[in-house]
C-alpha positions as CSV (number, residue, x, y, z in Angstrom):
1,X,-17.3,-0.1,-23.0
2,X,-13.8,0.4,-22.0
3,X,-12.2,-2.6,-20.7
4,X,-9.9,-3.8,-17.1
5,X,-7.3,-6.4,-16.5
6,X,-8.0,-6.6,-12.5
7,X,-5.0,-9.1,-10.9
8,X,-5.7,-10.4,-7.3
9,X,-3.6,-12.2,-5.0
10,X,-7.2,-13.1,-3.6
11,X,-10.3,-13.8,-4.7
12,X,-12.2,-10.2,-3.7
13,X,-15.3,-11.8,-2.3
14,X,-16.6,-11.8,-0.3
15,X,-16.0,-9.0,2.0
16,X,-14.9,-10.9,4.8
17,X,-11.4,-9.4,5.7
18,X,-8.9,-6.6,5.6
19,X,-7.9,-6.7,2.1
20,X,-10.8,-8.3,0.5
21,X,-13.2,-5.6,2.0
22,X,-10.8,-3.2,-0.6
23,X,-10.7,-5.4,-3.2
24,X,-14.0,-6.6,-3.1
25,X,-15.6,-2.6,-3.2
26,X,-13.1,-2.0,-5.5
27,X,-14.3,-4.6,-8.1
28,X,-17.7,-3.6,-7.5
29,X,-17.0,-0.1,-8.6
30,X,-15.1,-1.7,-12.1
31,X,-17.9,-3.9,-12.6
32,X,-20.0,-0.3,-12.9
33,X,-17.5,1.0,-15.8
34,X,-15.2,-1.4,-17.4
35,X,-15.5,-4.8,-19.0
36,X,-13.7,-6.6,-16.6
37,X,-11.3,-9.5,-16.9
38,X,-9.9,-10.9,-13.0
39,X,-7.1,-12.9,-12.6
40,X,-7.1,-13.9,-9.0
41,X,-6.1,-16.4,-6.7
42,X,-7.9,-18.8,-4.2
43,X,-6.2,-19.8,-0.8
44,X,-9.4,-20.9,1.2
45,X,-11.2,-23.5,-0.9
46,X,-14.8,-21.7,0.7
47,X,-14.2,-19.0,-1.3
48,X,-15.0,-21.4,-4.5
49,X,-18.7,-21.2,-3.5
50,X,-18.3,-17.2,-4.6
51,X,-17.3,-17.9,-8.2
52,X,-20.7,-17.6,-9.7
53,X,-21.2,-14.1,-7.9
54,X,-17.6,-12.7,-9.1
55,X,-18.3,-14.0,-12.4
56,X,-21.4,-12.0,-12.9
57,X,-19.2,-8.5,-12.3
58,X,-16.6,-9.8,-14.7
59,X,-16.2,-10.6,-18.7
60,X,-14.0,-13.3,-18.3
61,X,-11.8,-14.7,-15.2
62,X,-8.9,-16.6,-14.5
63,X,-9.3,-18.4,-11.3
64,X,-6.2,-20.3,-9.7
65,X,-5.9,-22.6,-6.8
66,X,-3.3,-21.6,-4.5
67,X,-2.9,-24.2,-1.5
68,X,-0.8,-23.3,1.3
69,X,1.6,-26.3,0.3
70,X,2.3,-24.9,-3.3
71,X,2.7,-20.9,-1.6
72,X,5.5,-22.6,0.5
73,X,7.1,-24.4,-2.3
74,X,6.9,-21.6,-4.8
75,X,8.3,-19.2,-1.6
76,X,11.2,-21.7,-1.1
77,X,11.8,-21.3,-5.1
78,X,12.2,-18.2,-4.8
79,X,14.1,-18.0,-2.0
80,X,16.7,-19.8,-3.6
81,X,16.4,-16.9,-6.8
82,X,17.6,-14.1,-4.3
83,X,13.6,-12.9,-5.2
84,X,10.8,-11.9,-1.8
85,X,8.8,-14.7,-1.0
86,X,5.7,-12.8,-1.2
87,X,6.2,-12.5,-5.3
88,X,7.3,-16.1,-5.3
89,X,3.5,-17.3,-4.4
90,X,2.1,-16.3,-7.3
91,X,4.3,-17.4,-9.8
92,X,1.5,-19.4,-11.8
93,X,2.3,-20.2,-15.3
94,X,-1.4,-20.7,-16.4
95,X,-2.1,-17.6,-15.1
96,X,0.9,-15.9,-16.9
97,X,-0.3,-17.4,-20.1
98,X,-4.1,-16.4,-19.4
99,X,-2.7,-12.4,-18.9
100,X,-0.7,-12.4,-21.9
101,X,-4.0,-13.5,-23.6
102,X,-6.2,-11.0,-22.6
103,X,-3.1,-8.2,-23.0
104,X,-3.5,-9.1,-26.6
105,X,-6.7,-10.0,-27.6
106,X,-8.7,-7.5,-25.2
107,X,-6.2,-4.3,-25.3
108,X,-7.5,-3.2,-21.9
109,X,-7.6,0.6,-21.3
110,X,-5.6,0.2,-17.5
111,X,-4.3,-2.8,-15.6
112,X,-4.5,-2.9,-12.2
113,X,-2.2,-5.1,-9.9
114,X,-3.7,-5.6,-6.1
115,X,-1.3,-6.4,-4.1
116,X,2.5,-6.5,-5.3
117,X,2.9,-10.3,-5.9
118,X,0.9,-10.0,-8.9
119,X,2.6,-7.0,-9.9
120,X,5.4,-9.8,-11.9
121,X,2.9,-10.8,-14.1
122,X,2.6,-7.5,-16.0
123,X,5.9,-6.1,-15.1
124,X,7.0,-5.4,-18.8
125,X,6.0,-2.0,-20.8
126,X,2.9,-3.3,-22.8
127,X,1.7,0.4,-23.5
128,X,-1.3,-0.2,-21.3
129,X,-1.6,2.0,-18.0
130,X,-0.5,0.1,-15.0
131,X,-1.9,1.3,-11.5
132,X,-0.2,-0.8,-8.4
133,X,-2.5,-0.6,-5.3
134,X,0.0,-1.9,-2.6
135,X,-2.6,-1.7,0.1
136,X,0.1,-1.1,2.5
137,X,3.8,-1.2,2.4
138,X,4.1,-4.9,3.2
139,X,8.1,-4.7,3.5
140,X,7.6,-2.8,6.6
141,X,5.4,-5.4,8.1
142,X,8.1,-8.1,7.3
143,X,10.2,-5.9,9.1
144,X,7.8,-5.6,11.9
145,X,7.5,-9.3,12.0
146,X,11.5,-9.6,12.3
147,X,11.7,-7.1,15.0
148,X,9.5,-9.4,16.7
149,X,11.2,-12.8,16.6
150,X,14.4,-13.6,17.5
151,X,16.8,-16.6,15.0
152,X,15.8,-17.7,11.8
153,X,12.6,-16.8,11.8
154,X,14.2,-13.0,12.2
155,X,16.8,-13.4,9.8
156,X,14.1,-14.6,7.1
157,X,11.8,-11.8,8.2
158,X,14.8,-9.5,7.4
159,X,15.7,-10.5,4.1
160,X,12.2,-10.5,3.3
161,X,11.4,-7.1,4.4
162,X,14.5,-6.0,2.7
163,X,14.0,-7.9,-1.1
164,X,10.7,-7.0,-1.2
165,X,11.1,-3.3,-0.4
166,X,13.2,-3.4,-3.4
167,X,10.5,-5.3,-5.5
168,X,8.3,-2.6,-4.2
169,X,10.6,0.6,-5.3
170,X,11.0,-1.2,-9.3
171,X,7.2,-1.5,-9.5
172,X,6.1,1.9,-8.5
173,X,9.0,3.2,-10.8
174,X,7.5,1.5,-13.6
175,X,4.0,1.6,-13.4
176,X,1.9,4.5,-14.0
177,X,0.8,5.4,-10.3
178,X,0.8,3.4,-7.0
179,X,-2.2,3.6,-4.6
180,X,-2.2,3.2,-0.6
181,X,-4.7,2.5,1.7
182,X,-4.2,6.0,3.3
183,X,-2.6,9.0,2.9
184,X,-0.2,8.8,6.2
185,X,1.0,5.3,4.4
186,X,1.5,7.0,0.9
187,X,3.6,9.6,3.1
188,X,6.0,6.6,4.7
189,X,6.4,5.2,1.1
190,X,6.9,8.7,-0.6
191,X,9.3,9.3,1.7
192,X,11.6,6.0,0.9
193,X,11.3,6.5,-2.6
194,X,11.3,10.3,-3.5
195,X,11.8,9.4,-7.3
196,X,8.4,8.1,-7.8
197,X,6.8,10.7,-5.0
198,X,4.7,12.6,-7.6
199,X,2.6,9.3,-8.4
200,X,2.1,7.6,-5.5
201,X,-1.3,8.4,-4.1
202,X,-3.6,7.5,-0.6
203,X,-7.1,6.8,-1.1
204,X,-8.4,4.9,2.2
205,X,-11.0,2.7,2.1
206,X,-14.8,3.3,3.0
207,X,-17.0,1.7,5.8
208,X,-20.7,0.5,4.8
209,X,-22.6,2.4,7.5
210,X,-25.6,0.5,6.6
211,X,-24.5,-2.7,7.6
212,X,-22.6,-1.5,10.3
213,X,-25.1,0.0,12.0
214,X,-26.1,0.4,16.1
215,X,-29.5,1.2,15.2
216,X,-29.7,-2.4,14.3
217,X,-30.8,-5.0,16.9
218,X,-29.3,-8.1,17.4
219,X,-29.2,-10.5,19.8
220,X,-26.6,-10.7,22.8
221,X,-24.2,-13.8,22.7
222,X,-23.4,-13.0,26.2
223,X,-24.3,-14.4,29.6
224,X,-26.2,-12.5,31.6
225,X,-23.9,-9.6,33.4
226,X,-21.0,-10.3,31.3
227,X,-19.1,-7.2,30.5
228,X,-17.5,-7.9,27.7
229,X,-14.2,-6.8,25.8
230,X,-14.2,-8.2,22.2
231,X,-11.6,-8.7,19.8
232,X,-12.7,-9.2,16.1
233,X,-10.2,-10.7,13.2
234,X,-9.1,-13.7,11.2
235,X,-7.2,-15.3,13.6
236,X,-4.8,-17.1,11.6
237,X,-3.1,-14.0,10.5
238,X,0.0,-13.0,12.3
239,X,-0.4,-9.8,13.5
240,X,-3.7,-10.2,15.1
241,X,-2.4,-13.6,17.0
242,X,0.1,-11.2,18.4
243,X,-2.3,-8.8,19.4
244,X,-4.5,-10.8,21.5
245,X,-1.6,-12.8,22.7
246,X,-0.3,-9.5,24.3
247,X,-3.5,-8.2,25.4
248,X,-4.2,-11.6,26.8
249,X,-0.7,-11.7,28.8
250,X,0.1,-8.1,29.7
251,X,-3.4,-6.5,29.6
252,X,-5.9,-8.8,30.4
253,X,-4.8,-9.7,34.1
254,X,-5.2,-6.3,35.2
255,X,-8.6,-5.9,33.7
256,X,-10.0,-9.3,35.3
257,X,-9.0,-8.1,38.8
258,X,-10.7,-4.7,38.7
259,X,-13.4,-6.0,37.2
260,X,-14.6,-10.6,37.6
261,X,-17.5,-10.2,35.6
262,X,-15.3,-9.1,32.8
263,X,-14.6,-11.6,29.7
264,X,-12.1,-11.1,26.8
265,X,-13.7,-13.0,23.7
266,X,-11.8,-13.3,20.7
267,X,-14.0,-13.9,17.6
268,X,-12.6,-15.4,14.4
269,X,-12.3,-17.7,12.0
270,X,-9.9,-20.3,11.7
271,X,-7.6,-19.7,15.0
272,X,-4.5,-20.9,15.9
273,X,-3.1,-23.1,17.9
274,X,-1.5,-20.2,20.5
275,X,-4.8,-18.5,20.4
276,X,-6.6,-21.5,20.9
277,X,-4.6,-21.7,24.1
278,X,-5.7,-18.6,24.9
279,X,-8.9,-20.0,25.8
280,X,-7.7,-22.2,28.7
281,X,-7.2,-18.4,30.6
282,X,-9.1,-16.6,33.0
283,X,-12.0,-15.0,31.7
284,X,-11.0,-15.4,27.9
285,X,-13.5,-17.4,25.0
286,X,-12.0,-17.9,21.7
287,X,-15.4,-18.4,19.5
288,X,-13.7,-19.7,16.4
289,X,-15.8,-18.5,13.1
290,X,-19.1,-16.8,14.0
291,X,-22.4,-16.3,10.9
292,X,-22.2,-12.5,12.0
293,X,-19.3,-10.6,13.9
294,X,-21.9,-7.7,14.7
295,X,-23.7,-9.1,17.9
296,X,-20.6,-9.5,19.6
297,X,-19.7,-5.4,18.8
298,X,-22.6,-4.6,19.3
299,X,-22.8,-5.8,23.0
300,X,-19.6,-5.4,23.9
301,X,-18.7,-2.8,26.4
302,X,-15.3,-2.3,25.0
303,X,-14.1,-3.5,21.7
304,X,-9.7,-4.0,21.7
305,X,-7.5,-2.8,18.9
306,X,-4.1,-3.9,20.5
307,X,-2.1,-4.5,17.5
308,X,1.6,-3.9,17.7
309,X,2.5,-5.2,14.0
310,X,0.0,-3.0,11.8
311,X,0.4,-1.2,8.6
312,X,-2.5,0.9,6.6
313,X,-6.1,1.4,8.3
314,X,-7.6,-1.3,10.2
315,X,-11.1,-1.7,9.1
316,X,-11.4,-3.7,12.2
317,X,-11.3,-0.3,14.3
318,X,-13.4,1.3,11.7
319,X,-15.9,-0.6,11.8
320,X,-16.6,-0.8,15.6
321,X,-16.5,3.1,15.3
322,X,-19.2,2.8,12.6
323,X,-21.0,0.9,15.7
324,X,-20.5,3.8,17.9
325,X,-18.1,1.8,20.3
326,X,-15.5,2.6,22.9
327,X,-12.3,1.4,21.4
328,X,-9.0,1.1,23.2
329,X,-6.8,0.8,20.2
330,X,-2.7,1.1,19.9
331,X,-1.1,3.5,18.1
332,X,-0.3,1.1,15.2
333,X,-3.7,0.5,15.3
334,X,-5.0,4.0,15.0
335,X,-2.8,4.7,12.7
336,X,-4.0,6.6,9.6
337,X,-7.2,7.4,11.4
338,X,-7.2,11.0,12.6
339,X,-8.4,12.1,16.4
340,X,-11.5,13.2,16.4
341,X,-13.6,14.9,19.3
342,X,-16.1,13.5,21.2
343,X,-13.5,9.6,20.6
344,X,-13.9,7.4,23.7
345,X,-11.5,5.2,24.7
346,X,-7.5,5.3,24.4
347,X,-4.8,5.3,22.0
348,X,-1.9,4.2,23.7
349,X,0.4,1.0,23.8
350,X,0.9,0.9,27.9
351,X,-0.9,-2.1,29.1
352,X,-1.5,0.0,32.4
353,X,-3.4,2.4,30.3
354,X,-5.5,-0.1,28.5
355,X,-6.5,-1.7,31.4
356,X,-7.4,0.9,33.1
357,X,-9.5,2.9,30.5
358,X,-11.1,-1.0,29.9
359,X,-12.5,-0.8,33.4
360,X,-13.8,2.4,33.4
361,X,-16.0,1.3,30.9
362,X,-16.6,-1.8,32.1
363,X,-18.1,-0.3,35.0
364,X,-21.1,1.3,33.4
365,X,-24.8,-1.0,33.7
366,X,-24.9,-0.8,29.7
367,X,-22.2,-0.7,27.0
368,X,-21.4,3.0,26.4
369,X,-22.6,4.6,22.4
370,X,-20.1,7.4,21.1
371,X,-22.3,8.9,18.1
372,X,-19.6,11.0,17.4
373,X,-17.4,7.6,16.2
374,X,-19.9,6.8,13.9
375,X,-21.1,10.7,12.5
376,X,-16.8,10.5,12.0
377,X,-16.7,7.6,10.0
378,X,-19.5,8.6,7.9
379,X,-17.7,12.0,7.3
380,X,-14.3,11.1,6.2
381,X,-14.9,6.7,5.8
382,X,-18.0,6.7,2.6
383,X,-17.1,4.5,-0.1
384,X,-19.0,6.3,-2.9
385,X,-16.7,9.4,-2.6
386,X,-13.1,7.2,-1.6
387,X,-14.0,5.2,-4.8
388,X,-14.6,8.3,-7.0
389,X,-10.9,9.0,-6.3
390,X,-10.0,5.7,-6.4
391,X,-11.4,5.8,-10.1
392,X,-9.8,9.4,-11.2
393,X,-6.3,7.5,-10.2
394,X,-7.2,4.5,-12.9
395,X,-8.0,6.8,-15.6
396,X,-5.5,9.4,-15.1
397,X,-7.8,12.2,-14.0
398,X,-10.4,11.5,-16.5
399,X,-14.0,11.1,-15.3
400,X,-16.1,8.4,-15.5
401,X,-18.3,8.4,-18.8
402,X,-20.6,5.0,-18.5
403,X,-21.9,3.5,-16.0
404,X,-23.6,-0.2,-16.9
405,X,-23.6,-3.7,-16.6
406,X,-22.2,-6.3,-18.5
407,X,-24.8,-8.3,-20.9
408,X,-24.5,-12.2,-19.6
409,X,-23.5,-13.4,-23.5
410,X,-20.1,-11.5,-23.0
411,X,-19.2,-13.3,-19.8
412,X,-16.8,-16.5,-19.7
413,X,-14.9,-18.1,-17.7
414,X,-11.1,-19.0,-18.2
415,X,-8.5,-21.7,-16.3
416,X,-10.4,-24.1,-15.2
């Protein structure tokens, strides 16, 4: 069996977020065909309770704590090189040392980075092929970020956005290909870095239409009458505070006067203190982190994508379409999703708009199903085939010979 260094930024497992959903499928698919050797990263010590069910994909791991207090000093370091913050975080000697080990002793067939601040750790020619999957192009987020502060914070966000965006053009120029989360955000990198155009590639990520399922019944954590309009994330991530912070502020109001019976719940782990304010306004329950997210789309009349800072596919809005639900998404939201007919819902960034398309489904006895969201999502969203592709890009356009498991004798685990 041929063998894989994989290189996290986070631990993929579980399935639980944005990037780990990607990660997590992808390692599942390596598991299936490689002998794989993870180097990843831990930043939410309830992750650690996953080890024993990421070890049994892999041949050997290196798993490394990384508290929020040693991100922020490694990011000051770095600061202080002239280097992005982002590839400062990861900057883990033991983990350095653990790479060069398996580089040596293993000779994997490809090594793939996910997420550019692991890319440093395999940055020199070893022979090996190196695949980068960026996920998105995170200097473009910093610069959303800076657009949307004002003072230090902005001038931080703009170095940031502009260091890293130079990290990002050395990696793809030296490693073998470079994979986005969809084509329209391989397109936006292709076109700021022509010279490496021919091997930068979008493969988007799939939806698992069994688990996200309408046919499925659950039971309603609403009051009785409640029209609810739900917003589903992590809620200590930036982008989405900003979302529901806006939506809260300029959309929201509108919606609660047309219709009093309406309630905005945001639903998410770990939120912060601004969106834990939230929760003191009219008509708006911030839940915290729920067992299962799928009750509250489920019986929702309306779920939100208002996301002004976005980059990639938001699994978020593909997932509620998987649930056949109205959405009223923003553009940055939508984006790298193609319209589709029979969509319900709006795409648009006015808060007039969203209000208004809000109440119109608000006013319906029952929460609205668009089968034509899901039978979509099915069509162009299916792992099994966006992971076939996925795999072609590892190997170079070779196809897939094996297809195991890995006996339990050749497992171990590495960096305690």
């Amino acid at each position: 069996m041929q063998s894989a260094l994989f290189l996290c930024h986070r631990l993929p497992w579980p399935p639980d977020k944005g990037d780990k959903i990607r990660s997590y499928h992808v390692l599942q698919r390596l598991g299936q065909h490689y002998k794989v050797y993870l180097g990843a990263f831990v930043d939410d010590p309830a992750d650690y309770r996953h080890l024993a069910a990421v070890e049994a994909v892999c041949a050997g791991m290196c798993i490394r704590p990384l508290p929020r207090w040693r991100a922020r000093w490694r990011a000051f370091a770095s600061l202080l090189r002239g280097e992005p913050l982002t590839v400062g975080c990861y900057g883990d000697g033991t983990m350095r040392r653990w790479v060069d080990g398996v580089l040596a002793e293993q000779r994997p067939e490809v090594v793939l980075c996910f997420s550019s601040g692991v890319a440093p750790l395999v940055m020199r020619d070893t022979g090996t092929r190196r695949v980068m999957d960026f996920v998105d192009a995170d200097s473009d987020k910093w610069h959303q970020y800076a657009e949307a502060h004002r003072g230090l914070a902005r001038m931080i966000y703009r170095r940031e956005a502009r260091t890293l965006a130079r990290f990002e053009r050395a990696v793809a120029a030296r490693f073998d290909a470079s994979l986005f989360v969809s084509e329209a955000e391989a397109a936006f990198f292709r076109e700021a870095n022509p010279e490496v155009a021919e091997r930068v590639h979008g493969v988007p990520n799939g939806v698992d239409a069994t688990y996200w399922n309408p046919a499925q019944v659950h039971v309603s954590p609403y009051r009785h009458n409640e029209r609810a309009v739900v917003f589903a994330g992590a809620m200590d991530y930036r982008a989405n505070v900003d979302a529901v912070t806006w939506f809260a502020h300029a959309v929201w109001p509108r919606v609660r006067a047309g219709c009093p019976q309406a309630r905005f719940y945001i639903v998410g782990s770990k939120p912060t203190r601004e969106v834990q304010a939230l929760g003191e306004r009219a008509g708006v329950t911030v839940t915290g982190r729920v067992e299962d997210v799928r009750p509250y789309v489920a019986h929702a009349h309306v779920v939100a994508a208002p996301l002004r800072i976005a980059r990639g596919i938001q699994n978020k809005v593909l997932e509620a379409l998987a649930m056949e639900k109205v959405v009223v998404a923003t553009p940055e939201a939508w984006e790298g999703i193609e319209d589709f007919a029979g969509r319900e819902g709006c795409i648009s960034g006015s808060p007039e708009t969203m209000a208004d398309t809000a109440l119109q489904w608000l006013a319906t006895p029952q929460p609205a199903r668009v089968p034509a969201a899901r039978a979509m999502v099915q069509t162009r969203f299916e792992w099994t085939r966006n992971l076939d592709a996925y795999e072609r890009v590892l190997r170079g356009s070779q196809r897939t010979t094996f297809t195991g498991s890995i006996p339990a004798s050749a497992r171990a685990r590495a960096c305690p």
